[in-house]
C-alpha positions, 0 to 999 in steps of 0.5 A: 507359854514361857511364862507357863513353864518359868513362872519367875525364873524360879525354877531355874533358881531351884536348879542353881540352888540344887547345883550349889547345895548338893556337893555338900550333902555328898560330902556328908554322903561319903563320909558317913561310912566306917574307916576301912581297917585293911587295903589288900591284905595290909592292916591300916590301924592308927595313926594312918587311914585311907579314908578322909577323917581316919586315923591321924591328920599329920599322915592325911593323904599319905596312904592311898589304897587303889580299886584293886586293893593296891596300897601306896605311899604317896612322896614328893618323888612319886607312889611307891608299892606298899609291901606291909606296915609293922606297927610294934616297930613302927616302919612302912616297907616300900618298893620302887620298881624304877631301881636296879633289881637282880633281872636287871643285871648289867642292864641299867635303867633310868631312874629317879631318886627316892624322897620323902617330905621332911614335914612329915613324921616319916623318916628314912630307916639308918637300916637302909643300905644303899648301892651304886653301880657304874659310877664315875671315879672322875666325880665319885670317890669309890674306894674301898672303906678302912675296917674302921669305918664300921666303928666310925662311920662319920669318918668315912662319909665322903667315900662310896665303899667299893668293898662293901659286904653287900656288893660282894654278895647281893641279895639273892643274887650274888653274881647278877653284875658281871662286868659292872662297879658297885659301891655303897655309901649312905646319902644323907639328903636328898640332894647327895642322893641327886648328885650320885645319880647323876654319876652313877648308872643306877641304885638300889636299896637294902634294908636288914630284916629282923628275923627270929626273936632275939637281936644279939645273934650275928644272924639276926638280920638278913638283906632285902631289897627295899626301902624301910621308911619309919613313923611316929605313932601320934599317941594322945589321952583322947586316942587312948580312950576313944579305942579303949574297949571299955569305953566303946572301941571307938576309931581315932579320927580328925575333922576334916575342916579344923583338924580336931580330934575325932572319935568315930563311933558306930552312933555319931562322932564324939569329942571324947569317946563312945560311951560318954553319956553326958554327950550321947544325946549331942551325937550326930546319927548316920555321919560316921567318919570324919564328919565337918561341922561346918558343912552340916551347918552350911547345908542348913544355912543354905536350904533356908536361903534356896526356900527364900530365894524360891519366893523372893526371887523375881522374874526380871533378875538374872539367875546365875551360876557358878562352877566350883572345882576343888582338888586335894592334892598335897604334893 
C-alpha cells in the first residue's frame, strides 16, 4: 500500500520542490503591481516609495506606510510619524511623540535622542532649533548668549542660550513652564545630543515654517514643532526620461537584486523608457514594479530540475528539505 501511495518518493520530491520554488513565484506575485503614489493623504513621488523596487534605492526601506495609511520614517533611533513631504523644498517633516510638547508642562518624560543614518542622503535641516529644559548648570553651560551670536554662531557654540527667543515664547504656548529652565543650543552629532540628554530633564524641537511668498519679510517664518529632515533629489537622464510624458510617463524604479535602473511601465519594465520601440518586444508583460531578473530566471532553472527530479529520483534516496528565512531589515 505504501508503495501505492509514495511510488519513489516522488511525491514527496514534488512537494519539497514546490516548498523550494514557490517563495519565488510569490515574490514575482507581489511585485507585479504599480508603485503606491500616496500613503494616507501623503503624496510619494520620486526619489521615494513604499513599495520594493520604487523610486530611488539609496532611500529603499526608508518610508514605510502601515495598513491604516500611517506613514513613517524609519532611523537608527526608531519610526517617527510623517507629517507631509515638500518636494519643491525637498524636507520630510516628522514628529516624535517621546519629546516635550506644551500638554506636557513642568512634566518631563523620558525620551530618547533623535538620529539619522549618516550614509543616508537625509540631513538634518540648520532650520531646527532645539530646546533643553531643566538642565545641570553642574555640566551644562546655560547662560544667556552675547546679541553677537546671531551674527557668529560659531562662536558661541559651547553654551546652552538661556535667553533664547523661543524660550521665551513658546510656540503655542508660551506660558506652559512655570517653574522650569529652558535653554537652546544646537547639537551638532548625535553624540552632543546624547550628552545633553543625559543632563537635561527633557527637549523639544522647532523648525521655522516658511509662510506667504516671499522670504525677505521678518515674518516670513513662524515656529513649529518638529523635526525638519532635508533630502537630495537623485536626478538622472534615464529618470528624466522614464517620466517624460511624451516618452510614457513611466515611474523611476531599481531592480531589487542589482540595484539598476528601472523604468516601471503599465506593459513591463524597461532599461530605458516606455516607448522605446526597439526593446517593447524584450518587455516582461504582467511583472510591474521592481521585477528581479534573476529570480525569473531561477524559477525557470528550477522548474526544469523539479521535472527532472520527478523522473529521476529513486526511491531509496532520502528526500530532504530545508527551511529558509529571509529578513530585510536595515537597521
Amino acid at each position: 500500500m505504501d508503495s501505492l501511495i509514495f511510488p519513489n518518493n516522488k511525491i514527496s520530491s514534488f512537494l519539497c520542490f514546490c516548498s523550494l520554488i514557490i517563495p519565488y513565484l510569490s515574490l514575482i506575485e507581489a511585485q507585479a503591481s504599480l508603485c503606491r503614489t500616496t500613503c494616507g493623504e501623503i503624496p510619494i513621488n520620486y526619489p521615494f516609495g513604499i513599495d520594493d523596487g520604487c523610486g530611488s534605492p539609496y532611500y529603499r526601506h526608508m518610508l514605510v506606510c502601515s495598513d491604516l495609511g500611517k506613514l513613517q520614517l524609519r532611523t537608527p533611533s526608531g519610526r517617527y510619524p510623517v507629517r507631509s513631504i515638500s518636494y519643491s523644498d525637498p524636507h520630510i517633516l516628522v514628529t516624535d511623540p517621546l519629546m516635550w510638547n506644551c500638554q506636557d508642562g513642568d512634566n518631563f518624560r523620558p525620551t530618547r535622542p533623535f538620529s539619522l543614518d549618516t550614509s543616508t542622503p537625509f540631513t538634518l535641516s540648520s532650520q531646527n532649533d532645539y530646546l533643553f529644559f531643566n538642565c545641570s548648570k553642574d555640566y551644562v553651560i546655560v547662560e544667556p548668549k552675547p546679541i553677537f551670536c546671531e551674527r557668529f554662531p560659531d562662536r558661541c557654540d559651547s553654551s546652552c542660550d538661556s535667553a533664547s527667543y523661543l524660550c521665551r515664547h513658546l510656540p503655542e504656548c508660551a506660558t506652559a513652564l512655570s517653574s522650569s529652565s529652558c535653554c537652546s543650543y544646537y547639537p551638532k552629532a548625535t553624540e552632543s545630543l546624547r550628552l545633553m540628554l543625559r543632563y537635561c530633564a527633557s527637549y523639544t524641537s522647532v523648525y521655522w515654517k516658511s509662510v506667504g511668498s516671499t522670504t525677505d519679510s521678518p515674518y516670513s517664518q513662524v515656529p513649529e514643532y518638529g523635526i525638519r529632515v532635508d533630502f537630495d533629489v537623485p536626478v538622472t537622464t534615464h529618470c528624466l526620461q522614464c517620466q517624460d510624458p511624451s516618452k510614457g510617463a513611466g515611474i523611476c524604479g531599481f531592480d531589487t537584486q542589482t540595484h539598476n535602473f528601472l523604468c516601471l511601465c503599465k506593459e513591463g519594465n524597461v532599461t530605458s523608457y516606455c516607448k522605446d520601440h526597439d526593446i517593447s518586444s524584450h518587455k516582461r508583460a504582467g511583472v510591474i514594479a521592481g521585477t528581479v531578473t534573476g529570480v525569473s530566471a531561477a524559477g525557470v532553472i528550477g522548474i526544469g530540475v523539479g521535472v527532472w527530479v520527478l523522473k529521476k529520483v529513486r526511491a531509496k534516496a532520502p528526500v530532504t528539505c530545508g527551511v529558509q528565512s529571509n529578513e530585510n531589515r536595515v537597521f
